[in-house]
C-alpha positions as CSV (number, residue, x, y, z in Angstrom):
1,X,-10.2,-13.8,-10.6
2,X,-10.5,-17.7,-9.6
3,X,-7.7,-20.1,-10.3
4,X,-9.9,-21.9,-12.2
5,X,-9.3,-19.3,-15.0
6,X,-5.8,-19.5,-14.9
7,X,-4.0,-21.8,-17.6
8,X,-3.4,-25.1,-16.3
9,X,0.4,-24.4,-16.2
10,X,0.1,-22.1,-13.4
11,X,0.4,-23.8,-10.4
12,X,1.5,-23.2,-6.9
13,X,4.5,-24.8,-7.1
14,X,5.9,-23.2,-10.4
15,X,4.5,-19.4,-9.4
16,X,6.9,-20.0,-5.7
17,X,9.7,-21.1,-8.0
18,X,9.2,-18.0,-10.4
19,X,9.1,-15.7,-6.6
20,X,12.2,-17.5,-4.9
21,X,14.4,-17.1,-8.5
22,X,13.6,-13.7,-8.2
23,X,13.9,-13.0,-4.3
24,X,17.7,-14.4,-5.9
25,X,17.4,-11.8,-8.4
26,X,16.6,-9.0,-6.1
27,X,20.0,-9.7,-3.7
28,X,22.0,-9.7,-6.6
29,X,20.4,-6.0,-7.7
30,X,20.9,-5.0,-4.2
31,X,24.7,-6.2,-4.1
32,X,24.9,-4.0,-7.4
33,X,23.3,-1.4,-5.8
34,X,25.0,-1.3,-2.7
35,X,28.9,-1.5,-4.3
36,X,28.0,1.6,-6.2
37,X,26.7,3.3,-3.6
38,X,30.0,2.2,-1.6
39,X,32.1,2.8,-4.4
40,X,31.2,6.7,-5.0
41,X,30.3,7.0,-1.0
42,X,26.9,8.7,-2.1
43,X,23.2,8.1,-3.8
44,X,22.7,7.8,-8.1
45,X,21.3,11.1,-7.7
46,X,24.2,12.5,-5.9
47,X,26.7,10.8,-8.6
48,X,24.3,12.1,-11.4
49,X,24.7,15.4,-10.0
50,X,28.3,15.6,-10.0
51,X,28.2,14.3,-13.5
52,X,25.8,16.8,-15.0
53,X,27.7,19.8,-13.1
54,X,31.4,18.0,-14.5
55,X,32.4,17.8,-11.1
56,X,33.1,14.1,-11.8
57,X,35.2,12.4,-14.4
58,X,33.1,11.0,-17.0
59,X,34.8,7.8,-17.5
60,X,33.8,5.5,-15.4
61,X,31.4,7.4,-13.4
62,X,28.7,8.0,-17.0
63,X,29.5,4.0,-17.5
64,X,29.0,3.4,-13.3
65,X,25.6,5.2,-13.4
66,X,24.0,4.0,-16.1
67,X,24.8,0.8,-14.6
68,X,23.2,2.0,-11.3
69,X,20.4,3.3,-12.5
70,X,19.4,0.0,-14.6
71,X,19.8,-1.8,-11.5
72,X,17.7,0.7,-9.3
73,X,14.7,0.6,-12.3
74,X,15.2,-3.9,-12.1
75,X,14.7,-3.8,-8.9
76,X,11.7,-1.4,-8.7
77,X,10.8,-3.7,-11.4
78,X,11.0,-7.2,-9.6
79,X,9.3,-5.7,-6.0
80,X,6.4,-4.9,-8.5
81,X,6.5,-8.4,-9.8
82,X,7.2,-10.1,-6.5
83,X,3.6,-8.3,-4.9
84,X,1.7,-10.0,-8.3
85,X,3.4,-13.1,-7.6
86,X,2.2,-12.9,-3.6
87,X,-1.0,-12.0,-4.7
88,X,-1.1,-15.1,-6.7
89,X,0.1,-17.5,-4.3
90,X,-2.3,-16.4,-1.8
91,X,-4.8,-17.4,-4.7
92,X,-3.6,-20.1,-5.1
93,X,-3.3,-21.5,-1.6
94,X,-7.1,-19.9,-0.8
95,X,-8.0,-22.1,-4.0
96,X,-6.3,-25.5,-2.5
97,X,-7.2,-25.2,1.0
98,X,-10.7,-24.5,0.1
């Protein structure tokens, strides 16, 4: 692929504005992440667990890790985005310095 193909909208600049809004996005799932886990003092698959074998009160905890567990898949989600995006920058930077 050369930057050449790229639609003339994607440009350096807006493609490290797109990777620093979601660097922001990833603290905030990590923040998420990290009060559940402090919250129930173990991992989503610990808390699921507990829920499948009723050790756990349903309410909140069902609520809790569904939450959980769409904030572990986002942020899977934007790691997988943010290596396209460096991969893309690095294009982009080969293709002005060149």
């Amino acid at each position: 692929i050369s930057p050449q193909t790229l639609p003339p909208s994607v440009t350096l600049e807006k493609v490290q504005k797109l990777s620093a809004a979601l660097t922001a996005r990833e603290q905030l799932l990590r923040q998420i992440i990290a009060r559940f886990e402090g919250h129930y003092a173990s991992s989503l698959s610990e808390l699921n667990q507990g829920l499948a074998a009723r050790q756990l009160p349903e309410h909140p905890a069902w609520e809790d890790a569904i939450e959980w567990g769409n904030a572990v898949d986002q942020l899977a989600q934007a790691q997988l985005t943010q290596s396209i995006l460096a991969w893309l920058i690095n294009l982009l930077k080969r293709s002005t310095s060149s």
